[in-house]
N, C-alpha and C positions, 0 to 999 in steps of 0.2 A: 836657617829657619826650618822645623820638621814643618814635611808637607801637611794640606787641609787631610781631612777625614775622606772625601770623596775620591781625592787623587790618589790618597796610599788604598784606597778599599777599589779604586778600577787597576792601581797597579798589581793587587794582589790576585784581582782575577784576571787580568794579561797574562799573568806567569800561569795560573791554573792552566789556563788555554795552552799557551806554550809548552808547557810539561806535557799537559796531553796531546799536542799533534806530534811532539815529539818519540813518542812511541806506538806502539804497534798494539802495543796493549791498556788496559786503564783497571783501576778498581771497579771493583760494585762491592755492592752491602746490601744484605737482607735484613729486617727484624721480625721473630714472631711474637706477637703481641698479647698477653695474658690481659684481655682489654676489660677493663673494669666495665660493668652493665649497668643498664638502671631499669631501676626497679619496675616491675609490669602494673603498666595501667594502658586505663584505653584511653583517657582525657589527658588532656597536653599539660604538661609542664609549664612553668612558667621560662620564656628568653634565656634569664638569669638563671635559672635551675638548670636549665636546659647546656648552657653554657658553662656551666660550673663542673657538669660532668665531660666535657670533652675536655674543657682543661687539665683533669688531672691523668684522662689517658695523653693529654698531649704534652704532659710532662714527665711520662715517661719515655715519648717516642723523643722528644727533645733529647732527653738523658742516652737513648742511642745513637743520633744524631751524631751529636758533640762525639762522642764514642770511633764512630765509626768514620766519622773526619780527622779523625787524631790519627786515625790508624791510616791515613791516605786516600781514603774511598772519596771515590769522585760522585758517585751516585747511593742511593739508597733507596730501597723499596719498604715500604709500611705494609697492612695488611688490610683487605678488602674489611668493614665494618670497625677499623682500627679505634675508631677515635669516638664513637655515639655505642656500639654494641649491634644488639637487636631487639628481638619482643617488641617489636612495632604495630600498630594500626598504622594505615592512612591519616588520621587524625594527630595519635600521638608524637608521628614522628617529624611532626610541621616545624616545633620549635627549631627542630636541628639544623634546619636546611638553609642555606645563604643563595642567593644570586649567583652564580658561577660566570662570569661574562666569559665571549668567545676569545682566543688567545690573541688574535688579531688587532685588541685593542692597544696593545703593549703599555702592561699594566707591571707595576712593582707592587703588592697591597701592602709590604712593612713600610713601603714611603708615603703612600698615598692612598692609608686604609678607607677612604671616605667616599672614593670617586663613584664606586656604582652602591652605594647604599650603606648600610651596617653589614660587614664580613669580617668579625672578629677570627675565625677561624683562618681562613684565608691571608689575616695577615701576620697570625702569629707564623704559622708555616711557611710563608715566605720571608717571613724575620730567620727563621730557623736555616732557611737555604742560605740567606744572603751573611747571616753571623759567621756560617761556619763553610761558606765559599763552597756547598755542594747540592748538585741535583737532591730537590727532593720529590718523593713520589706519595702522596697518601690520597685515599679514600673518605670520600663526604659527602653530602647532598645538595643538590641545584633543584630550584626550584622558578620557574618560569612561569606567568601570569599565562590567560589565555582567554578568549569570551565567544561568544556567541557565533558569530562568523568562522570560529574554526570549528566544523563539525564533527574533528574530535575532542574536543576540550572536555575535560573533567567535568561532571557535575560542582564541583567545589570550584572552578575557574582557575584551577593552576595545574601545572606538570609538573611531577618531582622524578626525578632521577637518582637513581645509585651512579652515582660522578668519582671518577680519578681525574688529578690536578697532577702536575706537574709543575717544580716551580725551579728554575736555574741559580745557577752558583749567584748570581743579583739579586735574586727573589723574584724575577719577574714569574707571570705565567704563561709558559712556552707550550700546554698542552692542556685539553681538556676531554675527557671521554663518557659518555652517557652509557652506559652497560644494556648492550642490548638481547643478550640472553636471560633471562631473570631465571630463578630458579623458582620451586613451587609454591617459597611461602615467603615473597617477596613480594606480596599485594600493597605493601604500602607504597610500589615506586610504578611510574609507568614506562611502557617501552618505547623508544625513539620512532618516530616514523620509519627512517630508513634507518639499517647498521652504518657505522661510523668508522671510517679506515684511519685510525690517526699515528700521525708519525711525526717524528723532529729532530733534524737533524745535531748533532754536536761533536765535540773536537774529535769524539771517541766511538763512532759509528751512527747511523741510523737508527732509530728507537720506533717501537711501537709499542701500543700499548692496549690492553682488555682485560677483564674481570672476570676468574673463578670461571661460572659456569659458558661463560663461552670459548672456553678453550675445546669445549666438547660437538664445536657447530663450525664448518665454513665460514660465514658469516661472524664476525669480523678477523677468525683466525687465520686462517687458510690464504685470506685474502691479502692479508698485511704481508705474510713471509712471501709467498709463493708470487703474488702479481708488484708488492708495493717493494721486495726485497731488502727488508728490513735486518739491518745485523744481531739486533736482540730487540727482545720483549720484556715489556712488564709487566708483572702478573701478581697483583695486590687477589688474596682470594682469602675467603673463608671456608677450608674443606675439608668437610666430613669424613673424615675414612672407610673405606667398605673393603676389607680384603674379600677374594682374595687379588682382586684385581684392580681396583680404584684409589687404592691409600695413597695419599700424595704424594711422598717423594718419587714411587715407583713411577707413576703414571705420568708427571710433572717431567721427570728425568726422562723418557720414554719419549713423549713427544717432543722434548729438542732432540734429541738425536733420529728420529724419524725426521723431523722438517729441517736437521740441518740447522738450528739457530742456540743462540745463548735465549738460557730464560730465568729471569731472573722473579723467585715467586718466594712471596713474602705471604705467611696463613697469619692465622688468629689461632693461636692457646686455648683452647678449652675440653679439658678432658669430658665432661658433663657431656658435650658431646660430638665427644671423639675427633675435634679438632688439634689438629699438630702436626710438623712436618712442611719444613721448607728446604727455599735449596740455589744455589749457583749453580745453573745446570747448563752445558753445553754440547755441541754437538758428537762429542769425544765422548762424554759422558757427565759425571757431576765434579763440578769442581769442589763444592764444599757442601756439605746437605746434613739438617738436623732433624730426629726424631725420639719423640720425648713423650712415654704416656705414664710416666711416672710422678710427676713434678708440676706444679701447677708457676714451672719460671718461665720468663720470656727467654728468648735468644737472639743475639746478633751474632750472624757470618757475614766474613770478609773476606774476598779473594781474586785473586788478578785473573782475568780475564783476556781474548783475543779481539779486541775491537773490531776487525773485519773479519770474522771469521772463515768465510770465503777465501778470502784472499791465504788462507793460515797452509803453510804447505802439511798440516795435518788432518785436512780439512777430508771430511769423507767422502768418498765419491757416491755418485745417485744408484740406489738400490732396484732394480726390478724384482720385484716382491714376489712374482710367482715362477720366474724362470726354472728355477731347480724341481721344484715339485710337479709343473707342466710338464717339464721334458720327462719325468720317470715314466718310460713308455708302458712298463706294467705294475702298478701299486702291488705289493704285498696281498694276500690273502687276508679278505676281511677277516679282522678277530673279534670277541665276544664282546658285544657293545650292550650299554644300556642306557639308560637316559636318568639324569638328574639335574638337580638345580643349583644355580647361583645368582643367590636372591630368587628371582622371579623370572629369571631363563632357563630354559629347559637346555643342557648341554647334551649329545651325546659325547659317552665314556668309554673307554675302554681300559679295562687294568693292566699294567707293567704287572705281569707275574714271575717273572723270572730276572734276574739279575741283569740280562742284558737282551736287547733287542731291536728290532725293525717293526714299528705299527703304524696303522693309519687307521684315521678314521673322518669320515663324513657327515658331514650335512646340510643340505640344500647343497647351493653351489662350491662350500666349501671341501676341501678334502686337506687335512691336517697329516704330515708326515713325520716321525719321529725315530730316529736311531740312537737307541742308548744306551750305555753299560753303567750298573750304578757301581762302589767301593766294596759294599757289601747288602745283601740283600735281608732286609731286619725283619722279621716278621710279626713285627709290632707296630708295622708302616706300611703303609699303604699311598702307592704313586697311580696317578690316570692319565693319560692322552685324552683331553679331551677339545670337541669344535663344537661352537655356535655360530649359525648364520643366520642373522633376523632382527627386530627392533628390539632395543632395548627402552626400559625408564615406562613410569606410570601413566602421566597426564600428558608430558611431552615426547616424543618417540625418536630417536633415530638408531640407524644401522650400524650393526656392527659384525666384524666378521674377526671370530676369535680361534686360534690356536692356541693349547697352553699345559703344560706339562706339569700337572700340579700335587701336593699333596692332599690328602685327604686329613677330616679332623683323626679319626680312627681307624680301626681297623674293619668297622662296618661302612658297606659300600655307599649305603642311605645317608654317610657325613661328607661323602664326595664333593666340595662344593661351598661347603660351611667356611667358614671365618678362620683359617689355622696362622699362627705366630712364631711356633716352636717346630723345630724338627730336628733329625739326627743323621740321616740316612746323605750323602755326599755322592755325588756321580763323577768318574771320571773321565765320560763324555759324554756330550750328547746334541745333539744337531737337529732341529726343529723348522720344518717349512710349512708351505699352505701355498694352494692355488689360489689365491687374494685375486678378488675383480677390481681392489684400487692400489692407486702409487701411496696410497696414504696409509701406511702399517707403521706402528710402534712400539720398537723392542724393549724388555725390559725384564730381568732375572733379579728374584727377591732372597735373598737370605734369610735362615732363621734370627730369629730378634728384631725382623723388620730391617733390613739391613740388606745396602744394594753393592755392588759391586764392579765394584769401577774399574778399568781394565782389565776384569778376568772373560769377558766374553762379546766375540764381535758380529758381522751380520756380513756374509761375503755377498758380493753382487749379484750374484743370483737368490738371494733372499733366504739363506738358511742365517741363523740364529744357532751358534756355535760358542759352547765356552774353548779358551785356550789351553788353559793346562790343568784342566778340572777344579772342580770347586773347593774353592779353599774352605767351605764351612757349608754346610748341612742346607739342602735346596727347599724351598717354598713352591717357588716358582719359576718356569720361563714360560715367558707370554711373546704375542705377537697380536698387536689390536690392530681390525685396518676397520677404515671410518669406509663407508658407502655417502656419501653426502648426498649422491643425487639419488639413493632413495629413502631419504627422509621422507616420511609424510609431511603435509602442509601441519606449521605450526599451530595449534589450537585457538591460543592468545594472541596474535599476534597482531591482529583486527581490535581488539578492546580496549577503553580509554585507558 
């Protein structure tokens, strides 16, 4: 007699299990999502209208899904906005939002879509986990009643949240996160009381997880790797690119290997604006990472990863960020500095004019150090050494202390700082440090084409930022970001319903 439906679908996730304790390592899977939008208004949709358009983004993350189970992946990340878009009010974005219950309730919603209310969403996505026997990870909205006795309750009597769900290889939900960085034009959701450190264990390491722009704050970042010791993250985001120093892969890749963890970050598609760029990124470097501002297609990557990566005998040792550049008992003789900007911070500069060299340059407490010989020296290029010490960002501010060896758009100095993609000019060495006041720096070397490069340059324990055997292709950038977190100013928002 073939066994029931129940029994072959728990034996089929016994063996998931066993397969994955039985190795050191496991899949993951990215998707980035060309997420179909709807159309702007301020007045709400109707439920069904409402519903009608997440179904067809969520038929296409199904269709990577299936994809990327086929291929082995034991997990999968979707992208922050994946599934509703944006162009939101507070108003219009009510239709979209379900009841997100706490994970503690031990809930399956493909088997038992009714328990806390109508969550049509929630149970296809967990049908989606449970059909195809794999973590899934996507992005949606909770919404939480609230009244008069809480004296921050919304005027309108409820809280809505920018929520990741996490649903396991059964569909149950093993995970829930309220995004507690919002960024600036995310008025329709509100901010959690406290940040929310969430984590869960499975056969294939420790997980945590958070949203786009808090990967930019302590608060839930910092806290999860560093104090909760989490083996990977996940990082559903929606991100804007801003070279020369913000584009995602670079920045995403940067900070796992600054904190030492796998990150697995899944963007949203949309060239309109300038979103694209994800990635398998580990402490080594990126395992597998796409960039695409050509093409208005989504992407799935897929790639084996090191479950504890800690434990991995390739595993990096801890960095003291400023030891090399402290110890040089006498800096070089200042050179000809000037000041410009990136975006809206004033760096000082100083230009590489000669093929090869030793410079430094300052400011505030920063002192940026740079030894370098370029291939050849083009005089249709233009290279800087330049340091920022101070806040960055508009509305919301925090610190940053930056080192970074960068091109220029041109040959005049005034483009120092601008946007550049293309370059020609290749070094065949060069060694970058900084007297950084935190442990928290992140390295990262961009290639022309937007293009990073993985094994060609390392970070020795005394915190220089070294390629190996020069650069295989035409340099953008080497960076070195260290985050100051304890001086951040007080968050602006962070009091408001």
């Amino acid at each position: 007699m073939l066994p029931s439906w129940p029994l072959l679908r728990a034996g089929i996730f016994a063996l998931v299990v066993l397969q994955a304790l039985a190795s050191d390592t496991f899949i993951a899977a990215v998707y980035e999502h060309a997420v179909i939008l709807p159309d702007p208004t301020e007045k709400p949709v109707s439920p069904d209208d409402a519903l009608a358009l997440m179904n067809k983004n969520m038929d296409v993350l199904e269709g990577a899904i299936k994809e990327a189970a086929q291929q082995g992946a034991h997990i999968i990340v979707t992208p922050e906005d994946g599934i509703y878009g944006w162009r939101f009010t507070r108003e219009s974005i009510y239709p979209y939002l379900e009841d997100i219950p706490d994970p503690v309730v031990n809930w399956i919603p493909c088997t038992d879509p009714s328990r806390f209310g109508p969550a049509p969403v929630q149970e296809r996505l967990s049908c989606m986990a449970r059909n195809n026997s794999i973590y899934v990870v996507a992005n949606i909205g909770d919404k939480k009643l609230c009244n008069s006795s809480d004296p921050g309750c919304p005027s309108d009597g409820r809280y809505q949240y920018n929520t990741d769900v996490v649903f396991d290889p059964e569909g149950k939900l093993v995970a829930r996160y309220h995004k507690y960085n919002l960024f600036r034009g995310e008025t329709q959701f509100n901010y959690p009381k406290e940040p929310e450190a969430v984590t869960f264990e499975t056969p294939f390491g420790k997980f945590g997880i958070f949203t786009c722009f808090d990967i930019l704050f302590r608060e839930p970042a910092i806290d999860l790797v560093s104090e909760m010791q989490v083996d990977t993250v996940l990082f559903p985001t929606a991100w804007m690119n801003v070279l020369p120093f913000l584009t995602a892969v670079e920045f995403h890749s940067a900070w796992a290997m600054g904190m030492r963890v796998n990150l697995l970050s899944a963007n949203t598609h949309n060239l309109n604006f300038a979103m694209t760029g994800d990635g398998l990124f580990t402490p080594e470097g990126p395992a597998a990472y796409h960039y695409d501002s050509g093409t208005e297609e989504g992407c799935l990557l897929v790639a084996e990863l090191s479950a504890r990566p800690r434990l991995s005998p390739t595993y990096p040792p801890a960095v003291n960020w400023s030891l090399y550049a402290t110890s040089i008992k006498k800096f070089p003789g200042e050179n000809d500095t000037f000041s410009g900007f990136v975006r809206r911070d004033i760096f000082t500069f100083s230009e590489l004019r000669h093929k090869a060299g030793n410079y430094t340059v300052c400011q505030g407490d920063l002192c940026c150090h740079l030894v370098y010989q370029m291939s050849e020296k083009r005089k249709n290029e233009v290279y800087v050494l330049g340091a920022f010490d101070g806040l960055h960002g508009s509305l919301i501010k925090y610190h940053w202390q930056i080192c970074t060896l960068l091109k220029c758009k041109s040959a005049d100095l005034d483009t120092c700082g601008q946007p550049v993609e293309v370059a020609q000019t290749k070094f065949e060495m060069f060694s970058l440090s900084g007297t950084f006041g935190t442990n928290y720096v992140f390295p990262e070397v961009l290639y022309s084409g937007v293009q990073l490069a993985p094994g060609e340059f390392e970070v020795l324990h005394d915190g220089r930022l070294k390629n190996k055997h020069g650069t295989s292709k035409p340099l953008i950038t080497a960076t070195l970001f260290g985050r100051l977190y304890e001086k951040d100013p007080p968050h602006p928002l962070r009091t408001s319903p």
